[in-house]
DOKE-752103 format. One line per 8 residues: number of its first residue (from 0); their letters; for each residue x, y, z of N, C-alpha, C. Coordinates in steps of 0.001 Angstrom, whole numbers, plus 500000, padded with zeros to 6 digits. Each point is the difference from the previous one (the first is absolute). Example, Ala and Ser with C-alpha at 12.3 -4.5 7.8 and 13.67 -1.06 7.14 Angstrom:
BEGIN
0 = as = 513190 494310 507800 499110 501190 500000 500900 501200 500000 ~ 499650 501050 499280 500820 501190 500060 499230 501090 500730
//
This chain:
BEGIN
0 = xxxxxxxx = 955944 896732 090549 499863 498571 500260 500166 499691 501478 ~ 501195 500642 500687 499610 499771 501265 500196 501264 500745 ~ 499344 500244 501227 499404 501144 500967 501787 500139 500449 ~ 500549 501528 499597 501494 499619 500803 499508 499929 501591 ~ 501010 499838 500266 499687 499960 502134 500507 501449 499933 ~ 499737 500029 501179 500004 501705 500893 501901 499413 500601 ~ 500760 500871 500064 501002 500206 500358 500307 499071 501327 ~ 499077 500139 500786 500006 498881 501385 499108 498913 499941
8 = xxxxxxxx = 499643 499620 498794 499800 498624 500009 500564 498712 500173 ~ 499562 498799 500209 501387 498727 500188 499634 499696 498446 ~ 500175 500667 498921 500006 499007 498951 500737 500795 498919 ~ 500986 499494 499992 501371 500370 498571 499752 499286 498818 ~ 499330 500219 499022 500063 499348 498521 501475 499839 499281 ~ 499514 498772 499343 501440 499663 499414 499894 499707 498597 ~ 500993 500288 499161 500041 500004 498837 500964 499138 499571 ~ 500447 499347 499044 500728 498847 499552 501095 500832 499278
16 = xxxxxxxx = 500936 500216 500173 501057 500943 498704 499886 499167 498779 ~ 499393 500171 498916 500214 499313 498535 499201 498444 500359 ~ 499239 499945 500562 499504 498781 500107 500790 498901 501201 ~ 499895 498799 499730 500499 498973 501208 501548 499952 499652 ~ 500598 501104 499189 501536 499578 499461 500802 499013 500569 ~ 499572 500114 501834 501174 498499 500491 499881 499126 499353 ~ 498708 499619 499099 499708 498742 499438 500076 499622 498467 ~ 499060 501496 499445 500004 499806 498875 500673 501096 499474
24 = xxxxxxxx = 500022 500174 498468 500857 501090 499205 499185 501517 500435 ~ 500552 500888 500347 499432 501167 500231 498764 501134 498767 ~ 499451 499838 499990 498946 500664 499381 499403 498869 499492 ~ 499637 498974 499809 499814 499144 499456 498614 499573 500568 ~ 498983 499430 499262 498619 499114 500138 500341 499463 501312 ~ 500860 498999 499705 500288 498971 501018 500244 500823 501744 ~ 500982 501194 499831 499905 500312 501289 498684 500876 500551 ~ 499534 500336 499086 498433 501209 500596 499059 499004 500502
32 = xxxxxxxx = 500072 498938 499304 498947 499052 500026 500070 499209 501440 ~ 501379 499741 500488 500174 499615 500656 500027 501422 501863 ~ 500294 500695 499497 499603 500783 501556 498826 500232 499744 ~ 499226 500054 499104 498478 500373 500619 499302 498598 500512 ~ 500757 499084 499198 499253 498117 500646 500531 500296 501559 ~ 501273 500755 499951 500364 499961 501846 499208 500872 500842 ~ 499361 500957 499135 499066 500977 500730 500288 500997 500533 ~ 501503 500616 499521 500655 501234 500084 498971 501157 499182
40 = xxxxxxxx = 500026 500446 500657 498352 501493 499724 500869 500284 498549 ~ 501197 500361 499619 500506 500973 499028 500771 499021 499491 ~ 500747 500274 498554 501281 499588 499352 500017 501377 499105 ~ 501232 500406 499838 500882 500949 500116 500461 499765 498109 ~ 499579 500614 499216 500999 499686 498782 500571 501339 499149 ~ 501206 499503 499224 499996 501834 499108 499394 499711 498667 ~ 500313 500883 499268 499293 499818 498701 500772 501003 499113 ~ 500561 499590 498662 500783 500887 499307 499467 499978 498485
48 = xxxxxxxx = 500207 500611 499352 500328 500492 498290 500320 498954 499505 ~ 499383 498983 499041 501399 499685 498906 500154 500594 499048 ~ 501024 499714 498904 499625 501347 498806 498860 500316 499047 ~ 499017 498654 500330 499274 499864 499232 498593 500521 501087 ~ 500258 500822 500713 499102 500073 501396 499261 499533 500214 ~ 500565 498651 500025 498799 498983 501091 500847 500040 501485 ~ 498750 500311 500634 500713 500070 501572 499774 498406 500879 ~ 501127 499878 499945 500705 498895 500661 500464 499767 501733
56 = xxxxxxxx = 500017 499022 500646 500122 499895 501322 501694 499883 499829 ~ 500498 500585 500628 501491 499813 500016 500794 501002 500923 ~ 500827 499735 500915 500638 501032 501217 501004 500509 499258 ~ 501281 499434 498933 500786 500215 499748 499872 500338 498560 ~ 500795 501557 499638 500225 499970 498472 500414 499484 498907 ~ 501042 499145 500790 500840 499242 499386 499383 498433 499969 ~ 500263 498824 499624 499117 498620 500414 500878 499084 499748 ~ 500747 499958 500088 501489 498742 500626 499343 499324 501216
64 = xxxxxxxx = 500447 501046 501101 499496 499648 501221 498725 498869 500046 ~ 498726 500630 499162 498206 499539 500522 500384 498807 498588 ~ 500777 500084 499041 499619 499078 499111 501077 499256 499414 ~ 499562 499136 499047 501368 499505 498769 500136 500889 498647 ~ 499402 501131 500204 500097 501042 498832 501155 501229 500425 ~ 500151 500856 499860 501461 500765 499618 499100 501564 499393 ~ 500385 501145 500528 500525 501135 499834 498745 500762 500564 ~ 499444 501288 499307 499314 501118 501075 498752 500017 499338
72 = xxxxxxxx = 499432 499754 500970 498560 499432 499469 499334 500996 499253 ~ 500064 501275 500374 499252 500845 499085 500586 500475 498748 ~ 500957 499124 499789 500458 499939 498876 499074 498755 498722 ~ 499747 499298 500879 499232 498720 499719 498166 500109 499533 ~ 499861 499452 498985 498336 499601 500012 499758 499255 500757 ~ 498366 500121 500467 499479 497941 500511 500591 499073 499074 ~ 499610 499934 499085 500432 498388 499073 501111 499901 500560 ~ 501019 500637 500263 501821 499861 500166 499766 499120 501460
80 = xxxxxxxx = 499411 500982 500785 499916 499679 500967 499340 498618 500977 ~ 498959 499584 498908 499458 498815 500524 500665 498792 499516 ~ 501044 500127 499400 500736 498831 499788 500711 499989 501096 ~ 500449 500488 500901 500556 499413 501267 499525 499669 501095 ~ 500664 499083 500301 499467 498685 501414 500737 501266 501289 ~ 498752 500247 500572 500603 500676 501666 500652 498984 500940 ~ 501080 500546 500535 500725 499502 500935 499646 500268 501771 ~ 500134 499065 500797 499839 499622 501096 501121 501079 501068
88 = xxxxxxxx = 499973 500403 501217 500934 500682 500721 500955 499546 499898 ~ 500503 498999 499657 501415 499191 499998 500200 500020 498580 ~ 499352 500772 499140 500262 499795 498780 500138 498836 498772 ~ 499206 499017 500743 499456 499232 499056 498452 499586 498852 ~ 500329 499735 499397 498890 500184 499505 498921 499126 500515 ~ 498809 500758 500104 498900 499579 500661 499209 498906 499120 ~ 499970 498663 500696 498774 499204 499222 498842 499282 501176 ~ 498769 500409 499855 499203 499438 500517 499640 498326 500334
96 = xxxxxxxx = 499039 499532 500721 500094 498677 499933 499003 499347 498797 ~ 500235 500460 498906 499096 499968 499068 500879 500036 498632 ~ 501352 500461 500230 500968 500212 499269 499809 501236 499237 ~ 499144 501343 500439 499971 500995 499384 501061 501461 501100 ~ 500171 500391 498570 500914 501210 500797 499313 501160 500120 ~ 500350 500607 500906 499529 501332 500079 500211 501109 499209 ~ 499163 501147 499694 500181 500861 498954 500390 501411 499999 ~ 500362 500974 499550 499224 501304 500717 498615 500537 500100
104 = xxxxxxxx = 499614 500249 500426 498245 500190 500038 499514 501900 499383 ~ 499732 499819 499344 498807 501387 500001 499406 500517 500855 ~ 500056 501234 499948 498845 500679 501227 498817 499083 499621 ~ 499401 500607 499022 498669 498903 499630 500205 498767 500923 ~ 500643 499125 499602 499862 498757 500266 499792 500123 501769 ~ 500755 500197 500247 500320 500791 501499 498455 500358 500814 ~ 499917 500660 498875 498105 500211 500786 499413 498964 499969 ~ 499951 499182 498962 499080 499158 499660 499924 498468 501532
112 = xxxxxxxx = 501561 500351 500065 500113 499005 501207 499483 500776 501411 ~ 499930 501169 500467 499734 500660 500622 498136 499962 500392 ~ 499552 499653 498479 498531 500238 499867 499682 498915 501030 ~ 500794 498562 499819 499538 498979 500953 500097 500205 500857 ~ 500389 501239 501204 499895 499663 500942 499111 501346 500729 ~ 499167 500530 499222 499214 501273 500362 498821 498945 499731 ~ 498690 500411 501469 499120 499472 499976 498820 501121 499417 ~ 498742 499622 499240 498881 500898 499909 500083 501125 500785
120 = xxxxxxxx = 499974 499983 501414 500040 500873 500754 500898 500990 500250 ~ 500970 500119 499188 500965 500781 499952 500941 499716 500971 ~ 499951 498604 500763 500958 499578 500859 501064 499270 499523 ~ 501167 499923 500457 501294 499243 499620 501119 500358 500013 ~ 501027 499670 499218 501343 500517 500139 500371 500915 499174 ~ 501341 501055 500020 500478 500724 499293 501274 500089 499430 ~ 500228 501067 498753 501016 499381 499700 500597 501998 499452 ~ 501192 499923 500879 500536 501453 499837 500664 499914 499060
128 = xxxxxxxx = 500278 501254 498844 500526 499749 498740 501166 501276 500593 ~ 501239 499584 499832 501101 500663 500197 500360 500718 498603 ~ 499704 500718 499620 500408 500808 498739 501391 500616 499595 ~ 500870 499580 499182 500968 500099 499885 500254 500808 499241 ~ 501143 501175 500378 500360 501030 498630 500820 499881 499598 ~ 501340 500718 498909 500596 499725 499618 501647 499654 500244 ~ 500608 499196 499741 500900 499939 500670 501891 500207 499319 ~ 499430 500510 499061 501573 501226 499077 499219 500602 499321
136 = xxxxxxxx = 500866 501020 499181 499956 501080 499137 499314 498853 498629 ~ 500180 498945 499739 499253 499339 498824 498836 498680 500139 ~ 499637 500195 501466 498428 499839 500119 498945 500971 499916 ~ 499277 499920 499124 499328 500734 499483 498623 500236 501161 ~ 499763 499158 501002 499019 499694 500938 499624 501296 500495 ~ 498285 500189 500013 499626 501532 500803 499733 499326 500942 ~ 499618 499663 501323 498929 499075 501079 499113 500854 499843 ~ 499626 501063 499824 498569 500598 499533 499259 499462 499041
144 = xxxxxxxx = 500580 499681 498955 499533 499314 498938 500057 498596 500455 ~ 500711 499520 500476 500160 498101 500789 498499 500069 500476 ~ 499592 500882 501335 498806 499857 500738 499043 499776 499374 ~ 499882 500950 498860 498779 500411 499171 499886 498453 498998 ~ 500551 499522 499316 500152 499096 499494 498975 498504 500837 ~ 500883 499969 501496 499791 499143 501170 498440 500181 499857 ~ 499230 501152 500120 498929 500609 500546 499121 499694 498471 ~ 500347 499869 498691 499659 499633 499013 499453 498840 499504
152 = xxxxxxxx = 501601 499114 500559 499113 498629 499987 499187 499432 500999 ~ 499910 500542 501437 499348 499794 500902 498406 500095 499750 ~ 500129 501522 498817 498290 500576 500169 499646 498934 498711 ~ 500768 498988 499402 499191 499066 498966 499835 499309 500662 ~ 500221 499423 501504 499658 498596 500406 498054 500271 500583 ~ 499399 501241 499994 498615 500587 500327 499797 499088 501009 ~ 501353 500220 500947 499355 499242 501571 499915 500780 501484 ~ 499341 500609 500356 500130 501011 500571 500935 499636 501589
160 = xxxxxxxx = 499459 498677 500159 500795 499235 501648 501482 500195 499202 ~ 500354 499055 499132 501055 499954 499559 500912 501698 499977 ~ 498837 500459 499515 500968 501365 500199 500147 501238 501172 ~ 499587 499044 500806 499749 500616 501431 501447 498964 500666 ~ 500330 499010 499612 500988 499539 500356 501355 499479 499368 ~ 500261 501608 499680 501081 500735 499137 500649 501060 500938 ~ 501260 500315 500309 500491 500788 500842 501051 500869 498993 ~ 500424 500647 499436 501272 500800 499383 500711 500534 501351
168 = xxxxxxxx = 501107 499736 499460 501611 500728 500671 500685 500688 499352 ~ 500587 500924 500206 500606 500992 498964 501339 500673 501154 ~ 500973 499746 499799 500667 500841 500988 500056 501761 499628 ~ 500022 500781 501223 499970 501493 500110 500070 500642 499267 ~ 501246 499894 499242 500496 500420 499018 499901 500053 498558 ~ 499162 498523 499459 499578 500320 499363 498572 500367 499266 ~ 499165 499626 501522 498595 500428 500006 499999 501596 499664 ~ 501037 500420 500568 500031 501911 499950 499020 500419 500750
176 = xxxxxxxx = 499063 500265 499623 498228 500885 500844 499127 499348 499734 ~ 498621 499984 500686 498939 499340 499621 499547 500497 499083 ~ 500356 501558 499530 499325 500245 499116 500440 499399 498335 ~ 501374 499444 500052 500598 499589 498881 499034 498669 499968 ~ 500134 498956 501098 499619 498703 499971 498204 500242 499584 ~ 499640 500881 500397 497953 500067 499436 500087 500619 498351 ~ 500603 500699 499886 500187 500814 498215 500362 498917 499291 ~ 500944 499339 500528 500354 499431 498724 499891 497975 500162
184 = xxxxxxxx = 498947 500127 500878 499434 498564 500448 498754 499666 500283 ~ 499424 499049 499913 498287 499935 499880 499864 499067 501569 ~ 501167 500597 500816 499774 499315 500911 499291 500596 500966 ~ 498545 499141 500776 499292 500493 500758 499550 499237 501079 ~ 500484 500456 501511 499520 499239 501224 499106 499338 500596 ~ 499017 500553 498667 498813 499574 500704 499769 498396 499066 ~ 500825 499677 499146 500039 499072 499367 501349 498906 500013 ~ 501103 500851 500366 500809 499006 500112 500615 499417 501404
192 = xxxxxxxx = 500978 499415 500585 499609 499485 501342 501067 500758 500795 ~ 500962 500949 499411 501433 501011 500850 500435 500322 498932 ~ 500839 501062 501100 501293 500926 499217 500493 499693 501631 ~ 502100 499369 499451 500559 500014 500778 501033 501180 499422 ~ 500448 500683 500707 501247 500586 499532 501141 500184 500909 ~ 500962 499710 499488 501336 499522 500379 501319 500879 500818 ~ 500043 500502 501039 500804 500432 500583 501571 499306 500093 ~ 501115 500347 499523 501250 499301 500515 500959 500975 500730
200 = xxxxxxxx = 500879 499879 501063 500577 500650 500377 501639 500561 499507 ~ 500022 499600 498599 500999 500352 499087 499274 501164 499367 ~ 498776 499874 499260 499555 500968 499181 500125 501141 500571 ~ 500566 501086 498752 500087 501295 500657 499092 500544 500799 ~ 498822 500143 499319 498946 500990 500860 500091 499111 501435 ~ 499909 498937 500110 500119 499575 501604 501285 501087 500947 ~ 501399 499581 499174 501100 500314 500692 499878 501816 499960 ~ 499828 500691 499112 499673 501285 499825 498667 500639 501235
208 = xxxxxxxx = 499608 499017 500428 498988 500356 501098 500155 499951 500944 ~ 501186 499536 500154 500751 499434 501599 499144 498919 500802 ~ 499321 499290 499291 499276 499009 500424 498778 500610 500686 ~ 499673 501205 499643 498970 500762 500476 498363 499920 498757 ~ 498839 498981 500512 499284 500018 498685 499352 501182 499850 ~ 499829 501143 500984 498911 501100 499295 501709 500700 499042 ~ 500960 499997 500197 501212 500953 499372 500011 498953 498616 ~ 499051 498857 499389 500242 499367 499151 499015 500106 498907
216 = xxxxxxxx = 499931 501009 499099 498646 500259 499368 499930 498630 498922 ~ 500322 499205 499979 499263 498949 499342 499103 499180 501178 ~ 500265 499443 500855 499609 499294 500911 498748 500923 500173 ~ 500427 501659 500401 498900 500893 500955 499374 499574 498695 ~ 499496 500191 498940 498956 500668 499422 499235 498475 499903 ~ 500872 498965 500254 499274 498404 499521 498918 499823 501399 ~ 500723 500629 501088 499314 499477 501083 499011 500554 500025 ~ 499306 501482 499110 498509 500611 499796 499838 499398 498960
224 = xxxxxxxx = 500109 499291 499208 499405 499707 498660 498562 499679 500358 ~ 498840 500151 498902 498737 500014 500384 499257 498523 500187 ~ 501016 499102 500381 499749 498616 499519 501183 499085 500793 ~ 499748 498882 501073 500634 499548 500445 501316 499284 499185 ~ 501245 500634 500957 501391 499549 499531 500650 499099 500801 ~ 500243 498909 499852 501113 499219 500773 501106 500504 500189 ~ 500914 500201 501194 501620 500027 499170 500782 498933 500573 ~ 500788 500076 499378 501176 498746 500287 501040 500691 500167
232 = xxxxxxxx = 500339 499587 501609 501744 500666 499506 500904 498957 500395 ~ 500540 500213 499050 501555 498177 500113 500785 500424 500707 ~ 499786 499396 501600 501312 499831 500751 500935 499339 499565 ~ 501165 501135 499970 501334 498727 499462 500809 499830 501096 ~ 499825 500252 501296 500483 499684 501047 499293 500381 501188 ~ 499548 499174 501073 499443 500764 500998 500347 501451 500749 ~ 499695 500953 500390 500220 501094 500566 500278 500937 498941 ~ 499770 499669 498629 500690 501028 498720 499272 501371 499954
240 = xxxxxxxx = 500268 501178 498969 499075 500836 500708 498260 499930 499694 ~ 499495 498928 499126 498461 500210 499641 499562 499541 501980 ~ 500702 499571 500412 499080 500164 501605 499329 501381 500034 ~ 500592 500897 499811 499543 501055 499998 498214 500020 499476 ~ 500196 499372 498509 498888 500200 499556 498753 499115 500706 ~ 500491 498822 500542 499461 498869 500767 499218 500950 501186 ~ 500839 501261 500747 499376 499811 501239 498792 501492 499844 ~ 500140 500528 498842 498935 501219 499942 498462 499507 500042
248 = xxxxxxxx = 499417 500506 501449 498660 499957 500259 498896 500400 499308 ~ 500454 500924 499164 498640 500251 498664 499940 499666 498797 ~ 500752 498878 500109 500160 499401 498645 498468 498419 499992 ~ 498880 500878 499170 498684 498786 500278 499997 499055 498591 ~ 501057 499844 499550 499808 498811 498693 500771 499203 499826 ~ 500598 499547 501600 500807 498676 499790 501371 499657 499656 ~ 500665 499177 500592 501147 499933 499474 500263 498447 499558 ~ 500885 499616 498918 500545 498568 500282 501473 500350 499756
256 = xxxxxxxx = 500363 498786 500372 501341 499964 500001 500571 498729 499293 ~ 501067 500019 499621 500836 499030 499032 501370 498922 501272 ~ 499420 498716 499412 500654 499378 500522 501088 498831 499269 ~ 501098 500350 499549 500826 498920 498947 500479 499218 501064 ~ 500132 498891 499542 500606 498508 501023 501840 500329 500287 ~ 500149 500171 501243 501294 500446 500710 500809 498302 499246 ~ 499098 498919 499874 500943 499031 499845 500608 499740 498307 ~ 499983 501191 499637 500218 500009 498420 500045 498622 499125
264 = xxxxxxxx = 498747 500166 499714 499573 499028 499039 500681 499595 498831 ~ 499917 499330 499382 500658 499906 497980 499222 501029 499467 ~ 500959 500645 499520 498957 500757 498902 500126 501536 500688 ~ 500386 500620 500858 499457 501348 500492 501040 500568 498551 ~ 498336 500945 500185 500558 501371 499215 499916 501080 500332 ~ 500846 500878 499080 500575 501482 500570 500118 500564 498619 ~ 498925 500964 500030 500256 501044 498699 501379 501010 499822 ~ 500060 500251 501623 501330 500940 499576 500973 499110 500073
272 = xxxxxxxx = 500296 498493 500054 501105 499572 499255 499992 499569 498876 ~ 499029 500817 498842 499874 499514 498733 498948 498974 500096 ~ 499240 499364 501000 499372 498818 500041 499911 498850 499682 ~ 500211 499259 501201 499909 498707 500408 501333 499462 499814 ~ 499998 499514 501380 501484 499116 499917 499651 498782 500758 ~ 500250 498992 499927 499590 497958 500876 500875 499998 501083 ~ 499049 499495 501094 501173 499114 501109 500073 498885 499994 ~ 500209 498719 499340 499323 498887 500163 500885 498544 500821
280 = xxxxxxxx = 499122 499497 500488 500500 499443 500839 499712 498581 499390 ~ 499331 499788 498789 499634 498866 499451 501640 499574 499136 ~ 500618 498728 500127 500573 500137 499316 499986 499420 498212 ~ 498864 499680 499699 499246 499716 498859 499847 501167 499464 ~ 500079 501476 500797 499497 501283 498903 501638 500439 499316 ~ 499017 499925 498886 500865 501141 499008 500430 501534 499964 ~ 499143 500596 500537 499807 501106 500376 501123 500569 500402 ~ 500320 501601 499630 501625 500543 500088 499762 500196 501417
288 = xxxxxxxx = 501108 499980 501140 500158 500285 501550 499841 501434 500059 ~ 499751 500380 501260 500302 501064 500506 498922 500526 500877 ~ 500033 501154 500612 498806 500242 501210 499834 501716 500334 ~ 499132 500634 500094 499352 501296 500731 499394 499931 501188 ~ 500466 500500 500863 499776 499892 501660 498339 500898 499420 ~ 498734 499431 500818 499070 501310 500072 499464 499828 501402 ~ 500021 501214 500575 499691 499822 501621 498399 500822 500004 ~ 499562 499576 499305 498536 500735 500120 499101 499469 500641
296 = xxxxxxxx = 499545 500557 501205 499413 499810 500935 499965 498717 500837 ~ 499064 500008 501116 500056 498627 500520 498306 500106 500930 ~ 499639 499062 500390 498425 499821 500340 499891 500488 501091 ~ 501182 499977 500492 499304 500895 501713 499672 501695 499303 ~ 500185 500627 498746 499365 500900 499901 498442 500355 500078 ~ 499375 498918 499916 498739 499416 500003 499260 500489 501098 ~ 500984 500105 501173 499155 499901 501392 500627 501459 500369 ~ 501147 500480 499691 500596 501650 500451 499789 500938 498812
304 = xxxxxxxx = 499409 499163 499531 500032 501501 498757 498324 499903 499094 ~ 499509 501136 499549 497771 499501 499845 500585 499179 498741 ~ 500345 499163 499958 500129 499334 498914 498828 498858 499620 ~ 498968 499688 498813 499048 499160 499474 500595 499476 499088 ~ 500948 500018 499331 500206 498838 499389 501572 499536 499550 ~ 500587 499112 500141 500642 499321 499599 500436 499299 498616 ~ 501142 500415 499102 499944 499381 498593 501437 499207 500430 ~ 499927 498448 499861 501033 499174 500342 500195 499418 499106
312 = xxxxxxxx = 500889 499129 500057 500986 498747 499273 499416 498952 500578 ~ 499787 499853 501701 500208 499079 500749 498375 500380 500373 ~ 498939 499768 499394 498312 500371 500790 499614 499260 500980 ~ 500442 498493 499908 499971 498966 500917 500558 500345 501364 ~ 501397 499846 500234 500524 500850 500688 499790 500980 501109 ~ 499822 501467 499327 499467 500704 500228 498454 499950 500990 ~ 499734 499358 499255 498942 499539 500414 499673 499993 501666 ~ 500874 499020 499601 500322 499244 501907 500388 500274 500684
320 = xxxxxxxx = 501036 501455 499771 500646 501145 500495 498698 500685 501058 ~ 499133 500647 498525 498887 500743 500401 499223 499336 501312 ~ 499506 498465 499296 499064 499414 501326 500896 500128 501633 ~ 501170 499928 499831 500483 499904 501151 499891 501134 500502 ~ 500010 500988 499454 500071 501629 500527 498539 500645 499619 ~ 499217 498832 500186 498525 500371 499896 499321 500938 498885 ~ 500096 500092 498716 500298 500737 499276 498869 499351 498476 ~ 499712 498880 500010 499404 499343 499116 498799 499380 500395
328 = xxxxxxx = 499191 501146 500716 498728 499376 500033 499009 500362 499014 ~ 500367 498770 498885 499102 500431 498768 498441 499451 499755 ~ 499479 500297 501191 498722 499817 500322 499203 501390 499762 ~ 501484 500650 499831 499165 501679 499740 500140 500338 498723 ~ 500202 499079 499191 500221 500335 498799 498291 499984 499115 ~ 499511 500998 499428 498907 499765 499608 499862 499387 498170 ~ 499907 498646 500113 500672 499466 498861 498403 499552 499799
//
């Protein structure tokens, strides 16, 4: 969907984390709908299991946090699940000016809103599907099987733009090899719009490599795959060791990088604290207190490090970051 830039280009793409969340409920109609009306190239969503495997837009396993419903979602059917009203970053419940609440959304549905904004020409916006695996010993979740599913209902919508502006994310680890992700997936480049895969500087094979990517045989073998790979690696602090991976000169398929809002929003979540804990500053929310520092990255990586794209909280923002540091001339964007 769009031409990445060459490493020394002035133009950093930006992606929305979960949609316009400052505004609206995170995964939700209301926020996708709303960064692509802002004209943010990307919005950023995950997508999980319920037990009844319908794959659902949702960051967190649990849905306290995103809703007025209670316990682990893949424990849950849809029907269970669409009886609850999604909640706002401050943890209120969301009502439109129409008096309707927001829902959880379906991948399906998800596309369907997506379809509006892909033109005939295969021009328009995109929408990266963050694929989520499992998160204890009694989620049953493969993300091999998640993708394939994703890639299932995608190939019923028989839209070929539409499915050119589809991106999958899979972090390192549990993509395994390309050869796992082609055997046991009908996923094909020449039809769908990326493969991002996910570098963190916790994951073993990173730390086991000494921050060295040819000493990292997941990364090495992704960066020959026969078919262009994005990677992402989540700075969780500037200078951490993926610089390393940032500054290798033969690396020709791009990097993005992850950017969470330093001003901790309502709502940040953190898988390894069990996930999701509220900061809220509203004093109308209900929502239980408490907070996770995340120092992952910041935009001047944009300009010191080949970084193309940006996945934020704050896209607006950011934004203005970029123009100032010359960085958003999306005149080169071939939309």
């Amino acid at each position: 969907m769009f031409k990445l830039p060459e490493p020394d280009d002035d133009l950093v793409i930006l992606s929305a984390h979960r949609g316009s969340w400052e505004i609206y409920p995170e995964n939700s109609a209301y926020a996708l709908q709303d960064a692509w009306n802002s004209q943010i190239e990307s919005v950023e969503v995950d997508v999980r299991f319920t037990a009844d495997k319908e794959v659902v837009l949702s960051h967190d396993y649990r849905i306290e946090r995103e809703s007025t419903g209670s316990g682990l979602l893949y424990n849950q059917n849809f029907s269970q699940l669409a009886k609850a009203d999604l909640r706002d970053r401050h943890g209120r419940v969301f009502t439109d000016s129409h008096g309707r609440k927001a829902k959880f959304l379906t991948f399906s549905a998800a596309l369907d809103l997506l379809s509006q904004y892909v033109s005939d020409g295969g021009r328009g916006y995109v929408m990266i599907v963050d694929v989520k695996a499992a998160v204890d010993d009694q989620d049953p979740t493969d993300p091999i099987e998640l993708m394939q599913h994703c890639l299932d209902i995608l190939a019923t919508k028989a839209n070929a733009q539409l499915s050119k502006a589809v991106v999958f994310k899979l972090k390192a680890k549990d993509a395994v090899d390309v050869g796992t992700v082609l055997n046991r997936t009908t996923y094909d480049p020449g039809l769908i719009g990326g493969l991002i895969i996910v570098e963190n500087p916790d994951d073993p094979n990173v730390k086991d490599s000494g921050y060295d990517p040819h000493e990292d045989p997941i990364y090495d073998q992704w960066n020959v795959a026969p078919f262009s790979v994005q990677f992402e690696m989540n700075q969780f602090y500037k200078g951490d060791g993926l610089q390393d991976y940032f500054d290798y000169t033969d690396q020709k398929q791009g990097f993005a990088t992850y950017h969470e809002s330093n001003y901790y929003p309502e709502g940040v979540a953190n898988s390894a604290g069990k996930c999701c804990f509220e900061h809220n500053t509203d004093p109308k929310s209900t929502a239980q207190r408490g907070i996770v520092p995340d120092y992952r990255g910041d935009p001047e990586m944009a300009i010191v490090n080949r970084t193309n794209l940006i996945t934020t909280d704050l896209p607006d923002v950011i934004g203005d970051m970029l123009r100032q540091m010359g960085r958003r001339n999306t005149t080169k964007l071939s939309r």
